[in-house]
N, C-alpha and C positions, 0 to 999 in steps of 0.2 A: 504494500500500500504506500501513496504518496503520502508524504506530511502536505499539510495545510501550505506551507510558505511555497514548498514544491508544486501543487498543484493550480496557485495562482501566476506564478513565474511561467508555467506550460499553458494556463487558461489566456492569458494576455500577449504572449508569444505567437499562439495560434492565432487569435483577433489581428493583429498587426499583422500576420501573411494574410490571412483570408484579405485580408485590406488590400496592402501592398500589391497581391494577385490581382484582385477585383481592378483597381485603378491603373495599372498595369495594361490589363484587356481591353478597357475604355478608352485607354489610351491608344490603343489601334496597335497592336503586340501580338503578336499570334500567340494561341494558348499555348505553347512550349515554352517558350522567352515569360510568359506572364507566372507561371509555375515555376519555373527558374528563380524570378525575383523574389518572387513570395520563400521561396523558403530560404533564398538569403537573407530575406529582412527577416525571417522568422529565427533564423541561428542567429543574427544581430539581437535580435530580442531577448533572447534569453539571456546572452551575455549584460544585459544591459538591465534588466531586470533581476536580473541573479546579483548582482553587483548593489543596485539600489533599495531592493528591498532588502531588510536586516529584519 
């Protein structure tokens, strides 16, 4: 099981790629390159969440 702090770090990590993705595809990106961002901005996230919440 995750602990609590673990599973907000992954819940808000996911929200910022679903995003990143989404706006990504809007943007006129073919869905391969929009999935790509996304889950770079999604391992960006967590580093950056993992880091700020204590």
């Amino acid at each position: 099981m995750l602990s609590q702090r673990a599973a907000v770090v992954f819940l808000l990590a996911t929200l910022v790629g679903i995003g990143a993705a989404v706006l990504s595809c809007l943007a006129g990106n073919a869905w391969p390159l929009a999935v790509s961002v996304g889950s770079g901005a999604s391992a960006m996230a967590v580093v950056f969440f993992n880091q700020i919440i204590d």
